[in-house]
C-alpha positions in Angstrom: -84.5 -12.1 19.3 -81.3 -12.4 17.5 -82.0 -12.8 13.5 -78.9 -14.5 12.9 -79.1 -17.8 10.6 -77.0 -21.1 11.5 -74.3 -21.3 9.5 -73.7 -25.0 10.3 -74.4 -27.2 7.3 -76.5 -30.6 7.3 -74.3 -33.3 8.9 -72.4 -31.1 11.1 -73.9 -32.0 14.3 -74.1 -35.6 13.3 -70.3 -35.4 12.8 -69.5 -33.6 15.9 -71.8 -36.4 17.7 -69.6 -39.2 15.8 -66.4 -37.5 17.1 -67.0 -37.4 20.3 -68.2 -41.0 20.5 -65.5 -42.6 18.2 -62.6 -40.5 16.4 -61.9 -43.1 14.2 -65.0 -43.8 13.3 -65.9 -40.2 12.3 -63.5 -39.8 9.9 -65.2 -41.1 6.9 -67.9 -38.4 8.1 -65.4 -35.7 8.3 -64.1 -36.4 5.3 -67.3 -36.3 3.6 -68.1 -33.1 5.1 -64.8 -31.9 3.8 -65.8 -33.0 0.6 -69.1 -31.5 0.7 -67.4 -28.0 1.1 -68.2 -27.9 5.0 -65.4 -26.0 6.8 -66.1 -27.3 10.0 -64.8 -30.6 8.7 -61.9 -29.4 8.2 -61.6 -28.0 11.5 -62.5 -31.8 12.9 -59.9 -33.2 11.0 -57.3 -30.5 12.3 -58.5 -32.2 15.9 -58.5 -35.2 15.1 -55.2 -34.8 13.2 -54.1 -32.7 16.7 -55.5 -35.8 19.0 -53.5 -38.4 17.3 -50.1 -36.8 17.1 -51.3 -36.2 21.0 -51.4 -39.5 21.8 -48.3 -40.8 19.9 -45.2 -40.8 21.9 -42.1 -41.9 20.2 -40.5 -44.6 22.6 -36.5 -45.3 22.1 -37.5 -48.6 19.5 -38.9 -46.0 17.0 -37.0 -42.8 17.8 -35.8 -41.1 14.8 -31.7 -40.4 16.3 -31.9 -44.3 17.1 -32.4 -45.0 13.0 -29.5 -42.5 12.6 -27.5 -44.4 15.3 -28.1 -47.5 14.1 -27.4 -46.5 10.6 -23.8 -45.2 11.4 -23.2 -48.4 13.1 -24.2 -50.9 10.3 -21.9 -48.2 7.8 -18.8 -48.9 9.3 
């Protein structure tokens, strides 16, 4: 038998369920977790972070070099 203790703290599973389920939803968890000193919120909110930047793609309408194009245009 392995005597090792969990070192998961209450609402962890609970958030992990959440996450999986919703993102969105779960972040009021996570960041209560956070809050509660749990570092495997913070590791949640590094994925959730991770899955968001994920799923934005910058299309030409909110490219950053179009701003800069369409600044030196309207300076002249």
């Amino acid at each position: 038998m392995n005597n090792a203790k969990s070192t998961y703290k209450k609402g962890t599973i609970e958030s992990v369920i959440l996450f999986v389920l919703s993102p969105i939803f779960s972040l009021p968890a996570i960041l209560h977790n956070i809050a509660k000193g749990n570092e495997f919120g913070n590791r949640l909110l590094i994925i959730f972070c991770s899955l968001i930047s994920f799923l934005y793609i910058p299309s030409f309408s909110n490219d950053k070099m179009w701003y800069l194009e369409s600044y030196a245009v309207f300076k002249k």
